[in-house]
C-alpha atoms as one frame of an Amber mdcrd trajectory, in Angstrom:
protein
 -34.382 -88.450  59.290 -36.973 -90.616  57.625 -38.845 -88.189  55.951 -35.653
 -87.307  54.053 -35.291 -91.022  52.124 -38.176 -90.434  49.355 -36.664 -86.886
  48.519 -32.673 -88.806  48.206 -34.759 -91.388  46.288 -36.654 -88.711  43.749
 -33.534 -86.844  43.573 -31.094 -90.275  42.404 -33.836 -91.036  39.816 -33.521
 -87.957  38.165 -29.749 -87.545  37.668 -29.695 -91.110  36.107 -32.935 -90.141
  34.011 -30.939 -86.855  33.301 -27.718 -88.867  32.441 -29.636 -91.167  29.984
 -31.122 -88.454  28.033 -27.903 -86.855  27.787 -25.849 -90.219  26.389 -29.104
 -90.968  24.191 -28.372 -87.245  22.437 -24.963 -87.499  22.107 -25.316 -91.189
  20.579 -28.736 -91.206  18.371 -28.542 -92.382  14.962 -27.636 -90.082  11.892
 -30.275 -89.636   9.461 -30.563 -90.982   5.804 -28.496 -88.943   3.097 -30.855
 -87.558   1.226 -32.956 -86.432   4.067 -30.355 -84.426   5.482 -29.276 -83.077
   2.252 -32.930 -80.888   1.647 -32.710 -80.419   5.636 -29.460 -78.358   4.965
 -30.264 -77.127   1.551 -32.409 -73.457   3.001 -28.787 -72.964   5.175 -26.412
 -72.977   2.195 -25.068 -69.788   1.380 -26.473 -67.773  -1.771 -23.141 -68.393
  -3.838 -22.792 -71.960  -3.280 -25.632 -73.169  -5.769 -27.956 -70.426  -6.624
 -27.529 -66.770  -8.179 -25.740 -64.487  -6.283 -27.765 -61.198  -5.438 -25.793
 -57.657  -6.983 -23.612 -56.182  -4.016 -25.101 -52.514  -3.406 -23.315 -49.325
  -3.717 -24.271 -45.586  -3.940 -23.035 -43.487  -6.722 -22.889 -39.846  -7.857
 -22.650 -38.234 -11.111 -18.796 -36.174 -12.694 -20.464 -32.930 -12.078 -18.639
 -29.663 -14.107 -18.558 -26.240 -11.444 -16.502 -23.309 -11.004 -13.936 -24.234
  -8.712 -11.718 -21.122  -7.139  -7.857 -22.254  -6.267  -7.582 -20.023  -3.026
  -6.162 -19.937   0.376  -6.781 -18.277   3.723  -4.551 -15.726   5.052  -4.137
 -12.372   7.976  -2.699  -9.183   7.238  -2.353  -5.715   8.246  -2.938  -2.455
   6.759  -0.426   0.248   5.544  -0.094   3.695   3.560   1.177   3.703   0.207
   3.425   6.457   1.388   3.861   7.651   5.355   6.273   9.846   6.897   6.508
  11.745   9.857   7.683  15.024   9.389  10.530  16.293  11.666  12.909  19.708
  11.428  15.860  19.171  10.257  16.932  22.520  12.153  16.069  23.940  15.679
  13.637  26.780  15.950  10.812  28.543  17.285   7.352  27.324  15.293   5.921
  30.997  14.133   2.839  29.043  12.150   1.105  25.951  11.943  -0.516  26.042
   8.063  -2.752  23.351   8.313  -5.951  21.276  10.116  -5.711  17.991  11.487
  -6.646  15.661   9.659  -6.357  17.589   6.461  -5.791  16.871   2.662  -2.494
  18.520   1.897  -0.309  18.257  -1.336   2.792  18.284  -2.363   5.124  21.220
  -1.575   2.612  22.715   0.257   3.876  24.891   3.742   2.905  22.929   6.992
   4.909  24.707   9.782   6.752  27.716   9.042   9.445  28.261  12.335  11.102
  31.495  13.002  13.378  32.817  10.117  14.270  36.493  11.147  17.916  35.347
  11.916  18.191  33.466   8.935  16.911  36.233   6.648  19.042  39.213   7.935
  21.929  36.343   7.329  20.696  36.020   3.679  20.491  39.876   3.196  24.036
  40.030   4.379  25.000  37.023   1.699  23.685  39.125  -1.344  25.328  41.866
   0.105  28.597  40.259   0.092  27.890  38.587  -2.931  27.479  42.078  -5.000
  30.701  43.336  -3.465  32.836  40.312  -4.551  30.992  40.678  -8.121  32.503
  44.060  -8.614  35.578  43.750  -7.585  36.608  40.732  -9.748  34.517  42.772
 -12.734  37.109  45.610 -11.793  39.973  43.420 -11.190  39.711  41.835 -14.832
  39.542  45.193 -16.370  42.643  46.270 -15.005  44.866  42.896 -15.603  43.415
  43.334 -19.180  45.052  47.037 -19.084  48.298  45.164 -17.179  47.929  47.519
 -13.776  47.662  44.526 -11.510  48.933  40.875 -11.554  47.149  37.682 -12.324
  47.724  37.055  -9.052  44.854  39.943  -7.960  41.961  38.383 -10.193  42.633
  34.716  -9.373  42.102  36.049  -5.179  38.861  38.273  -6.543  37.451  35.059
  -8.390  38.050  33.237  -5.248  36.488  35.535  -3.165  33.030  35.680  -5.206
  33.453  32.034  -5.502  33.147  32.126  -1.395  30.266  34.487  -1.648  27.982
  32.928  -3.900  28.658  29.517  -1.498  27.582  31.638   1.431  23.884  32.959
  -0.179  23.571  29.026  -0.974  24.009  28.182   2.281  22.046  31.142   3.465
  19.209  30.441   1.243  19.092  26.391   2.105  18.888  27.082   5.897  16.283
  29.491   5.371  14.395  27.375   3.263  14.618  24.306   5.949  12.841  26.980
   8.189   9.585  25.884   6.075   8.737  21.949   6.478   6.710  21.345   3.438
   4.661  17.934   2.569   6.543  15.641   0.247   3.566  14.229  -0.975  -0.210
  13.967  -1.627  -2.136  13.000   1.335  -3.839  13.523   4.341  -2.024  15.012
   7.292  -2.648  13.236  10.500  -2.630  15.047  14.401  -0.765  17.757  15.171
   1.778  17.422  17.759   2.958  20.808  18.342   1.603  24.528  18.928   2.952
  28.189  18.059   5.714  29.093  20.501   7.122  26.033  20.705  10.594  26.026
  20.555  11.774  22.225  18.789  15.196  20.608  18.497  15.707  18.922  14.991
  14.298  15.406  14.730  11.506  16.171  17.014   8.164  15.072  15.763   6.008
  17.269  14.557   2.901  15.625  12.014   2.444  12.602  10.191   1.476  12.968
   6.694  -0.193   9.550   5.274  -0.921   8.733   1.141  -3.916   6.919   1.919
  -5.681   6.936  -1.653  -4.173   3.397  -1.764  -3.456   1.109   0.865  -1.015
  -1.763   1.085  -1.724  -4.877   2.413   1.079  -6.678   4.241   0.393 -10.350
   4.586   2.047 -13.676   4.934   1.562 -17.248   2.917   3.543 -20.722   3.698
   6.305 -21.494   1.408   4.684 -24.150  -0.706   2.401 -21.215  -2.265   5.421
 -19.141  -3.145   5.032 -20.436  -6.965   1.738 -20.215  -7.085   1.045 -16.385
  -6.387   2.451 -13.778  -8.776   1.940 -10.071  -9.039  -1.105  -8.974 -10.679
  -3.235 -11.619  -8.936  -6.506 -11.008  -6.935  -6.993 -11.453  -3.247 -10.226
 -11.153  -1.533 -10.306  -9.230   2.104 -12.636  -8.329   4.831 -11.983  -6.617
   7.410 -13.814  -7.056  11.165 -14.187  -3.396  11.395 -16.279  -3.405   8.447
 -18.895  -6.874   8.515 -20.011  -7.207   5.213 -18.060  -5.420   3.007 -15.388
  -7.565   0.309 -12.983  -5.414  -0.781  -9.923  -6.753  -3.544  -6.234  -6.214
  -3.582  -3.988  -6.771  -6.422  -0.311  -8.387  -5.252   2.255  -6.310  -5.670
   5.087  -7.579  -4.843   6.693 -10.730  -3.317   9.442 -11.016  -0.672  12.191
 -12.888  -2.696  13.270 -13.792   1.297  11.288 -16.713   2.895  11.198 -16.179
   6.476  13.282 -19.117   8.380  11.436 -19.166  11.506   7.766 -19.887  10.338
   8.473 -20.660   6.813   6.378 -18.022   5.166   6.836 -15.499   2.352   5.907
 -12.031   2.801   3.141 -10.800  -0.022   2.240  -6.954  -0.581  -1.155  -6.374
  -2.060  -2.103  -3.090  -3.218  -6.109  -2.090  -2.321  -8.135   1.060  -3.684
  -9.076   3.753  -1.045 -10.358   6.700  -2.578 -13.184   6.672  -0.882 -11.442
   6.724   2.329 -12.817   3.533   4.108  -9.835   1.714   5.311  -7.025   3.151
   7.670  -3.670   2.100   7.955  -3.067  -0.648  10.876  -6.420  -2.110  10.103
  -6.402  -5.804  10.439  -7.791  -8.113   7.693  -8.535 -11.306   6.905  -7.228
 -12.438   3.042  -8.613 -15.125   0.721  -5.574 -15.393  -1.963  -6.562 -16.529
  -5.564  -4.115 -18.634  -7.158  -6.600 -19.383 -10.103 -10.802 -19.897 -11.440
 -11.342 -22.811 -13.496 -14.961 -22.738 -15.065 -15.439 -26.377 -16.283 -13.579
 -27.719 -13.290 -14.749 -31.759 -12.970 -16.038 -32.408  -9.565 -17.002 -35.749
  -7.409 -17.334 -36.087  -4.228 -14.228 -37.085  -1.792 -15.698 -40.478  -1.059
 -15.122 -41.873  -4.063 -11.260 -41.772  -4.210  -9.982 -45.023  -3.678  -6.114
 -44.349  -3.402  -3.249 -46.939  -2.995   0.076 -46.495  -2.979   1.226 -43.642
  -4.981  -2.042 -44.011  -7.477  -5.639 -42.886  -7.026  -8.552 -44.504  -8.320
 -12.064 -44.419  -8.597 -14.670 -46.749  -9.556 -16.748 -45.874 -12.287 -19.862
 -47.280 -13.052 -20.209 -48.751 -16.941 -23.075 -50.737 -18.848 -23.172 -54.487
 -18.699 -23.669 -56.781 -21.593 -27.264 -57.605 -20.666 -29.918 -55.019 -20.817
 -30.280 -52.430 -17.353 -26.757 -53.956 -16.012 -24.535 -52.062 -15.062 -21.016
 -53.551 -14.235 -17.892 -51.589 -11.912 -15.054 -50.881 -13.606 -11.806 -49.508
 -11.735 -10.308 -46.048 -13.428  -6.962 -43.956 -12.633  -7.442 -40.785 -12.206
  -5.525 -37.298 -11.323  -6.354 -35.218  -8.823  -6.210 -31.471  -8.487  -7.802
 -29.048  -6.263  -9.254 -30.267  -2.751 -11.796 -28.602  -1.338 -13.999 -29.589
   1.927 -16.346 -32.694   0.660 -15.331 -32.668  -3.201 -12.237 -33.314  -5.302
 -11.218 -31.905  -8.830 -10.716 -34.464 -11.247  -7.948 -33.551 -13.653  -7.366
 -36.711 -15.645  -9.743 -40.344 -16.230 -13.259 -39.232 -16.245 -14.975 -37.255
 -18.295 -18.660 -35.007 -17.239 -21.622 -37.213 -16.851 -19.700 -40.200 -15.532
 -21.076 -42.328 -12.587 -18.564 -43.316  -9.675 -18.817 -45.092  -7.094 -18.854
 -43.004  -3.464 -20.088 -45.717  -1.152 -19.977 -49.778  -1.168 -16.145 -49.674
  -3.056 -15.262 -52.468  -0.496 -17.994 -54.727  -2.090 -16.593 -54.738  -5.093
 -13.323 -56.884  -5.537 -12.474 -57.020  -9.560 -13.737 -55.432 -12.164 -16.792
 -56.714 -14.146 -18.878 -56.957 -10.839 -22.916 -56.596 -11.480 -23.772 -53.581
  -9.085 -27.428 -52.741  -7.679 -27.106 -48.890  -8.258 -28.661 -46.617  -5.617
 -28.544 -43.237  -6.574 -28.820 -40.745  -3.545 -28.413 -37.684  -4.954 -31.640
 -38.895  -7.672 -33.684 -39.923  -4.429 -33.093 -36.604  -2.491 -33.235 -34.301
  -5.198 -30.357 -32.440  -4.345 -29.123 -32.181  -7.696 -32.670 -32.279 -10.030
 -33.531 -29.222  -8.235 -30.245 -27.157  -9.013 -28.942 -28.753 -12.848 -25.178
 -28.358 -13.044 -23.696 -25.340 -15.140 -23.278 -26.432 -18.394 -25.119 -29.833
 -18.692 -26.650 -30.907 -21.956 -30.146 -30.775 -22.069 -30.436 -29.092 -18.805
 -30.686 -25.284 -19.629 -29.946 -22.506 -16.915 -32.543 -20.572 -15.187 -30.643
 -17.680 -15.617 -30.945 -16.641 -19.554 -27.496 -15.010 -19.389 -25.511 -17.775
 -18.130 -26.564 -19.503 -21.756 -23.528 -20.833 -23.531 -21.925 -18.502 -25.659
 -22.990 -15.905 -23.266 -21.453 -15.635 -20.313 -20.726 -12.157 -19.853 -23.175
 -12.129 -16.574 -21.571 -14.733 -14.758 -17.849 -13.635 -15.662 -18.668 -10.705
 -14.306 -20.656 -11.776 -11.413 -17.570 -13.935 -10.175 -14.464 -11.603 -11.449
 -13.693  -8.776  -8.273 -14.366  -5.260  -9.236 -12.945  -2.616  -7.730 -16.684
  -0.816  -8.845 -18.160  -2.849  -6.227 -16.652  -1.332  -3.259 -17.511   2.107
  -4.822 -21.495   1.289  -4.860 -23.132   4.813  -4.852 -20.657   7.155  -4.387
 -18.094   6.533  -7.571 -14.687   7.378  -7.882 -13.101   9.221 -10.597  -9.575
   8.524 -12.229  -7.200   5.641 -12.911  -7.026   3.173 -10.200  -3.358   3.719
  -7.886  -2.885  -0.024  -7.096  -2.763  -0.177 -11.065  -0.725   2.214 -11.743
   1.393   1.039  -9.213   1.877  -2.422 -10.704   2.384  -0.896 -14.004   5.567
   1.370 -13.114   6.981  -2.061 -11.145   6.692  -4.362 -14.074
């Protein structure tokens, strides 16, 4: 155990040099005032006794677009007119007068059933009906020479009275032996052959008025004062990629649906060229309303609180190159994925404030102004429609000529008819027309 004293030794001499350090830090003198005033001078914050650097933000320029008021919608397709023709007698078919799938008009003969029973029944009518038309000629003859009563012609009169009622009848059930088309359109497949004998109400062809289409579709309640009748939708269809065709609304269901809180909206869309069937299933972009000049920033910058939205705008200072925040109410309108329209407070060419608003806690505040969209290029590449000084690529998008772009961006109904053009008044118009 003796070889274990110098270590305990060694080992007590450094705790109580360890202690005496320790008490000597905790107990040295303070230094002089003056020294430790430049000692903490570099470690006082920027504020406290020199100029304060500009807080940074990132701004973007009141830019002036078309904006499109719209909203996203499914629907399915209809005829303007359908039926599905059906005897309103029983009978034996004699003829089918027509080809699936062919154009038929109105009051033209589709089936013709058996009418040899019906027409020896009408022969017998006229028959009837000349017999009862000479007597009561005869009969008024004689009361006029007073050989027979009153009594006589009144029963004659009666009796051609009963006659000509039979030939009517005659003639009507002969005439439902012929099921004609009660309309324009195209007839569909053919569900019967000759020979077959059919009970009335049993289906025989569907006749479809496919020249223009309706499309059913529904929108949620808080739309229901925005669309009106006459207004433009814009639908594609997943049978046919590529292809924009446009509907005009029709109507409106005055009856908002309980369940899913929706109102029903009919659009009317062209078809003479005979692209789109009934039962197709679309996909509908609804346009509430184009704005040319619509003011746009982007959706960072709003700043709302409470009931109010603000922005902050970017102004000039009162020294030279200073620029100075300045907090602005504004009105919002449309919404749109990244950017917001700007009703009321700015005007086009303002700069606001879309990152660093947190920075900035009155108004008056210098700013250090980094301008991303300057930096990227985003914008000098692609001037904004209608800027001063910054004139189109396109010669007839000029001011005071925009005939081009109107009617680059307004749906045509030519559009869907590219190379093969149809003749004659559009339907959906017409139909519109005879509703209003």
């Amino acid at each position: 155990m003796s070889f274990k004293k110098p270590y305990l030794f060694m080992a007590l001499v450094g705790v109580a040099v360890a202690s005496g350090a320790a008490w000597w830090l905790q107990n040295k003198p303070t230094k002089a005032p003056t020294e430790a005033a430049s000692v903490a001078a570099p470690a006082a914050p920027v504020g406290a006794g020199g100029p304060q650097r500009p807080p940074s933000v990132e701004v973007a320029q009141v830019e002036k677009t078309r904006i499109v008021d719209e909203t996203q919608s499914v629907g399915s397709l209809r005829s303007n007119q359908g039926v599905i023709l059906r005897p309103e007698v029983g009978g034996r078919v004699s003829q089918v007068l027509f080809k699936d799938g062919q154009r038929v008009k109105k009051g033209q003969i589709l089936v013709q059933f058996d009418d040899q029973l019906p027409a020896a029944q009408l022969m017998q009518s006229k028959a009837e009906l000349s017999i009862a038309q000479a007597n009561h000629t005869r009969n008024q003859e004689l009361v006029a020479q007073n050989f027979i009563s009153k009594r006589s012609l009144d029963e004659s009169e009666a009796s051609l009275q009963v006659a000509q009622a039979k030939l009517a009848l005659a003639q009507a059930t002969l005439q439902r032996l012929k099921v004609v088309a009660p309309f324009d359109g195209v007839a569909g497949l053919r569900q019967i052959n000759v020979g077959d004998y059919l009970k009335d109400g049993a289906d025989m062809v569907n006749v479809e008025d496919i020249d223009a289409v309706l499309l059913d579709f529904r929108l949620a309640e808080r739309f229901q004062a925005k669309i009106k009748p006459g207004q433009k939708a814009e639908v594609s269809f997943d049978a046919l990629p590529g292809r924009k065709f446009t509907a005009v609304v029709q109507a409106i269901d005055p009856l908002i649906d309980a369940n899913g809180r929706s109102v029903g909206v009919r659009g009317c869309i062209d078809n003479r060229q005979m692209q789109l069937r009934p039962g197709m299933f679309a996909r509908v972009s609804a346009v509430f309303g184009e704005r040319e000049d619509a003011l746009i920033i982007p959706e960072e910058a709003i700043v709302p609180q409470g009931a109010r939205t603000f922005v902050v705008k970017v102004v000039p200072g009162a020294n030279k190159d200073e620029q100075m925040s300045e907090r602005v109410a504004v009105k919002i309108g449309l919404r749109q994925p990244g950017r917001v329209e700007i009703l009321e407070g700015l005007s086009f060419g303002d700069t606001v404030v879309v990152a660093g608003q947190q920075r900035l806690q009155k108004d008056g505040t210098v700013l250090r102004v980094l301008d991303l969209s300057k930096a990227q290029g985003a914008n000098a590449a692609k001037p904004v429609e209608g800027a001063p000084g910054k004139p189109s690529d396109k010669p007839a998008e000029k001011a005071g000529d925009n005939k081009a772009a109107s009617a680059a961006s307004k749906p045509a109904f030519a559009k869907q008819a590219a190379g093969n053009p149809v003749s004659g008044d559009n339907p959906c118009l017409r139909g519109l027309n005879a509703t209003r």
